[in-house]
C-alpha positions in Angstrom: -5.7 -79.2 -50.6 -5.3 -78.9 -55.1 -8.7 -81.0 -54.6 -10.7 -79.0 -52.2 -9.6 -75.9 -53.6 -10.4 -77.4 -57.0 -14.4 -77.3 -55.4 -14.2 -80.9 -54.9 -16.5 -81.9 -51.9 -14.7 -83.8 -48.8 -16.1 -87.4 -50.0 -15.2 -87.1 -53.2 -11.9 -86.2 -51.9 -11.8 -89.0 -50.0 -12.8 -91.5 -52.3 -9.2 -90.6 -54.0 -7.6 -91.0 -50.9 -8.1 -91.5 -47.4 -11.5 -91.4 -45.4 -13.6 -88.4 -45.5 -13.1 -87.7 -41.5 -9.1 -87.7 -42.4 -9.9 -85.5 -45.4 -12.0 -83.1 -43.2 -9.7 -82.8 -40.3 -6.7 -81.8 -42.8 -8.7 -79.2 -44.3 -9.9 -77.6 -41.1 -6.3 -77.6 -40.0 -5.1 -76.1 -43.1 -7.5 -73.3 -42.6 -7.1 -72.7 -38.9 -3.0 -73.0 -38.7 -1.8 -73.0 -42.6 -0.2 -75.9 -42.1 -1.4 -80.0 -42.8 1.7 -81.9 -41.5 1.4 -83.6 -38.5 3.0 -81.9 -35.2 6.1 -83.2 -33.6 4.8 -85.3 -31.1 7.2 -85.4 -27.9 8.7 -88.8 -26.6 7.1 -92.3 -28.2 3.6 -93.3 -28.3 2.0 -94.6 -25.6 2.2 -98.5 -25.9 -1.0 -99.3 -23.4 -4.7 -98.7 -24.3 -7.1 -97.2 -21.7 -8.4 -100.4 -21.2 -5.1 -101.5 -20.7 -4.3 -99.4 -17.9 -7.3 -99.9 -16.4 -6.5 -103.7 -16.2 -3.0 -102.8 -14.5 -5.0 -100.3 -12.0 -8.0 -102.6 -11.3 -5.2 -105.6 -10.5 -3.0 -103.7 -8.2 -5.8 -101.9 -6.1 -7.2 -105.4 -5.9 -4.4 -107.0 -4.6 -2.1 -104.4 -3.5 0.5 -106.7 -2.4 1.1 -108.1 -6.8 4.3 -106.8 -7.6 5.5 -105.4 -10.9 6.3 -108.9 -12.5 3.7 -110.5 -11.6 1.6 -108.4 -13.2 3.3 -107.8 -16.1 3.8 -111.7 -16.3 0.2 -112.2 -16.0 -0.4 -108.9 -18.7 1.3 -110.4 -21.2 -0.2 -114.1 -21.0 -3.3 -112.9 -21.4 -2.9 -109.7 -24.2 -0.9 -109.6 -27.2 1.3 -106.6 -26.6 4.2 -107.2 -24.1 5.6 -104.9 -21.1 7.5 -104.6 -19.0 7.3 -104.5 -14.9 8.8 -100.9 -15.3 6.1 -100.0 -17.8 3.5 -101.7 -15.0 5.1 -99.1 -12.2 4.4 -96.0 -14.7 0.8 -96.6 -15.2 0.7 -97.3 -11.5 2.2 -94.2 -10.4 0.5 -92.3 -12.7 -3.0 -93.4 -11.4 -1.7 -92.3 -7.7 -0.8 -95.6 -6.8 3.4 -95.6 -5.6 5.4 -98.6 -3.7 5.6 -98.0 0.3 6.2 -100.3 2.6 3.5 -101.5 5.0 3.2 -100.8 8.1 3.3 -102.6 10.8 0.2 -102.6 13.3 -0.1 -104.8 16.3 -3.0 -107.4 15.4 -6.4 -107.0 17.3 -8.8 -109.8 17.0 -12.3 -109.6 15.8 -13.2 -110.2 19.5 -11.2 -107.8 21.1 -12.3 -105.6 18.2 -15.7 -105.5 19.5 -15.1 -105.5 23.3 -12.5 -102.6 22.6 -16.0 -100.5 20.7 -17.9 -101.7 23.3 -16.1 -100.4 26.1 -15.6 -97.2 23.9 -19.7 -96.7 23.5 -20.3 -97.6 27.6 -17.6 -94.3 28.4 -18.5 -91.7 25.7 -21.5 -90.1 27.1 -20.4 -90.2 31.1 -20.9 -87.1 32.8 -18.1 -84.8 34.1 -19.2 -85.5 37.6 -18.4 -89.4 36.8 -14.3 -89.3 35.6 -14.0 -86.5 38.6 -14.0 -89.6 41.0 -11.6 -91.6 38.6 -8.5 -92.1 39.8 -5.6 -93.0 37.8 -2.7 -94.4 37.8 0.6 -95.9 36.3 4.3 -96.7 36.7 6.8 -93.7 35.2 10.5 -94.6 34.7 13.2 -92.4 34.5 17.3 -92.4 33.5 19.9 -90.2 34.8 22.0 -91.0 31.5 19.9 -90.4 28.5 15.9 -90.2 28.8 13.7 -93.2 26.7 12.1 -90.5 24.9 13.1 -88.7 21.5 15.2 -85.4 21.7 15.9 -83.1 18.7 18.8 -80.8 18.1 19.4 -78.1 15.4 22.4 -79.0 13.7 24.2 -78.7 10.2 24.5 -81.3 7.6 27.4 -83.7 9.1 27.4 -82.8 12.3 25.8 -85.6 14.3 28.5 -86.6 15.9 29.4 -83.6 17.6 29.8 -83.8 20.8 26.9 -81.1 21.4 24.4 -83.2 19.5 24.8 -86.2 20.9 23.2 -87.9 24.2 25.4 -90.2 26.5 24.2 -93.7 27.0 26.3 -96.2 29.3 26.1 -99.7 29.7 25.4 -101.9 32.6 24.4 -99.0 35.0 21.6 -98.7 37.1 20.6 -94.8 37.2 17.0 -95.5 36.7 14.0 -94.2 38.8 11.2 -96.2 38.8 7.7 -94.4 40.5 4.5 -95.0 41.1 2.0 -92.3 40.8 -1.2 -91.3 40.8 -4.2 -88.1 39.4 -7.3 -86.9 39.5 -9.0 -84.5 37.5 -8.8 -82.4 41.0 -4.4 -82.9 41.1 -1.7 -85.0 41.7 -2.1 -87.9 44.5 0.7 -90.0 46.1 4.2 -90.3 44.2 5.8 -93.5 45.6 9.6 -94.8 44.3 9.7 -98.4 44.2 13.3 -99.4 45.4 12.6 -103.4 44.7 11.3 -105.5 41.3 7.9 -104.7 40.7 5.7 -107.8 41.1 1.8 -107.9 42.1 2.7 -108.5 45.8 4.6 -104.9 45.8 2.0 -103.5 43.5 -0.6 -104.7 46.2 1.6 -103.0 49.0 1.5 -99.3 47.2 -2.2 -99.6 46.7 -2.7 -100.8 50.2 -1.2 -97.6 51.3 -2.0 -95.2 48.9 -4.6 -95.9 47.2 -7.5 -94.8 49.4 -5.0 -91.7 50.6 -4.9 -90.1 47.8 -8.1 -90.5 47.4 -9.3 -88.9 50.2 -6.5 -86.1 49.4 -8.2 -85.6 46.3 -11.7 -85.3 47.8 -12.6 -88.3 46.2 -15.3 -90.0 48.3 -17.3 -93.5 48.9 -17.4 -93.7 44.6 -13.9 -94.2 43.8 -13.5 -95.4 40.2 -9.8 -96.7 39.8 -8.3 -96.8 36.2 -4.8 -98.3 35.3 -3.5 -100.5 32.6 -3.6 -104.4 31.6 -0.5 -104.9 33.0 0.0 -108.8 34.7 0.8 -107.7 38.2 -2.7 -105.6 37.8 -4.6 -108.4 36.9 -3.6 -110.7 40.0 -5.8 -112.7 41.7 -4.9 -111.5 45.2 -4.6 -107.6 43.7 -8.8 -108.8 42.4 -9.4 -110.4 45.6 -7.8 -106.9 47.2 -10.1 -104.8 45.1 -13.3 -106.7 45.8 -13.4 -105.3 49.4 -11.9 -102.3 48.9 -11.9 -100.9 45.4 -15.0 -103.0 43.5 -15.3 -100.3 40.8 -12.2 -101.2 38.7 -12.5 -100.0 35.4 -10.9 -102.8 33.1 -9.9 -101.6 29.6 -10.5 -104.4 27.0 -7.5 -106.5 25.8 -4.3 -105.1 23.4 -6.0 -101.5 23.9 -4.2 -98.4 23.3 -2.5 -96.5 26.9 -6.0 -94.3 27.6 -4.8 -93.1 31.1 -4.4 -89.5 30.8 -1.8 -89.9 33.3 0.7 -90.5 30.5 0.6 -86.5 29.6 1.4 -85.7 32.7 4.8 -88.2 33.0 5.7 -86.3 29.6 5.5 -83.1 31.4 7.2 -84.2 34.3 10.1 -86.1 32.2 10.3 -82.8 30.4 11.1 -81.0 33.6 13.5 -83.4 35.1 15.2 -83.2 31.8 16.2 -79.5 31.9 17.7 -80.4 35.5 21.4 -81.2 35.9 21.5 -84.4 37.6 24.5 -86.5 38.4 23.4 -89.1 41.0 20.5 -90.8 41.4 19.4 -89.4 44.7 19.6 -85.9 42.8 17.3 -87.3 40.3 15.2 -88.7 43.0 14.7 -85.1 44.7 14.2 -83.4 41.5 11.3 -85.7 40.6 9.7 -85.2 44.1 10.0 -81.9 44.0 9.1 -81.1 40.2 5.8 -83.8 40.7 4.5 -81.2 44.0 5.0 -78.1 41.9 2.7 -79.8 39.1 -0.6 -77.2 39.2 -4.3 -79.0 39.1 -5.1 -77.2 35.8 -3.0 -79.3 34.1 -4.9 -82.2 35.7 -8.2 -81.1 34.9 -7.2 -80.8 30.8 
């Protein structure tokens, strides 16, 4: 500053010194803060150029499975400056980019891929007047000890062991309910409880005498359209050679596709009912479902 205030002109200045760019930033410093020192700079210098970081970034997103030392193996080998795998997680999580475990997703092949688009293309645009003579069905289990789905208390931290927040399970008992049911987008059909293992000859029985009964209960006439899962016993030859002559327009999802059948909502509304019932035996539990399926209204069947 003796220099410039000496009427010295920045290269001059610099020519003593340092470059004229250094010279010129110190004197606009000095006269914007009155001050020329450097400022305290917080923490220690960044170690890792842009381009550096970039390099990190561009490996991980490429290859999102590298870990930290692998990269930072690979980082060092081919630049002069070292790091560390923690330094490699800093830049990473800086850019957005933090380490989560995968998740797990039951594999579809490119086949089914397509079959499962083009069976999604073929239903899109069908008319209203075409799922009202769909009828679908499925098989709905049910516990009197415990229900297979989630339930959630309010509690305090520590408390899940009360006995208020727990759910009894037992062992070895058979208090299940297994049903057979059926909907329309006009209501419920035929609710059947199947006392026996389920294999395609019993499977074949229910349809046999329900099938075209609730049909006809549901004012569902000559072109019935009969919708249920991928399920083995479904895909029997006698249950095909069954449907030929009396059901030929069986709508067949494509293979490992998700549970379509809108039926599903309606076993979570029914579970949800049975589950605010106090049931002890499983003929209670077999009344409550019977009578809790009829009381079931045909708007919720047409949402």
């Amino acid at each position: 500053m003796f220099h410039h205030s000496s009427g010295k002109s920045v290269r001059n200045i610099a020519k003593l010194v340092l470059s004229h760019c250094t010279v010129q930033y110190a004197i606009k410093r000095f006269k914007e803060e009155n001050w020329i020192e450097n400022k305290v700079r917080e923490g220690r210098p960044v170690k890792l150029t842009k381009r550096d970081q970039r390099f990190i970034i561009r490996k991980c997103v490429k290859n999102s499975r590298l870990n930290a030392l692998k990269v930072s193996t690979e980082f060092n080998e081919k630049f002069s400056t070292s790091i560390s795998p923690e330094s490699v997680r800093r830049v990473l999580r800086a850019a957005g980019l933090n380490g989560r475990s995968v998740r797990r997703k039951f594999f579809v092949s490119a086949k089914n891929r397509k079959l499962r688009l083009s069976f999604a293309k073929s239903m899109v645009n069908k008319p209203e007047t075409y799922w009202n003579n769909v009828l679908f069905a499925d098989e709905i289990k049910f516990n009197i000890f415990g229900f297979d789905g989630r339930i959630k208390v309010w509690r305090r931290r520590n408390e899940e062991l009360n006995l208020k927040n727990l759910v009894g399970t037992v062992k070895y008992v058979s208090g299940g309910v297994l049903v057979w049911g059926c909907m329309s987008a006009s209501g419920l059909g035929n609710l059947v409880f199947i006392h026996d293992i389920m294999n395609h000859a019993l499977y074949l029985n229910i349809l046999r005498d329900n099938l075209k009964l609730s049909a006809k209960n549901l004012d569902i006439g000559k072109n019935l359209f009969f919708f249920h899962d991928n399920d083995p016993k479904h895909t029997a030859l006698n249950f095909r050679l069954w449907c030929l002559y009396n059901c030929p327009e069986n709508l067949k999802t494509p293979p490992k596709s998700p549970d379509l059948n809108p039926i599903e909502h309606i076993c979570r509304e029914l579970e949800g009912k049975v589950q605010k019932r106090d049931i002890k035996t499983k003929s209670e539990l077999k009344t409550v479902i019977m009578e809790e399926w009829m009381n079931i209204d045909a708007e919720i069947t047409k949402k």
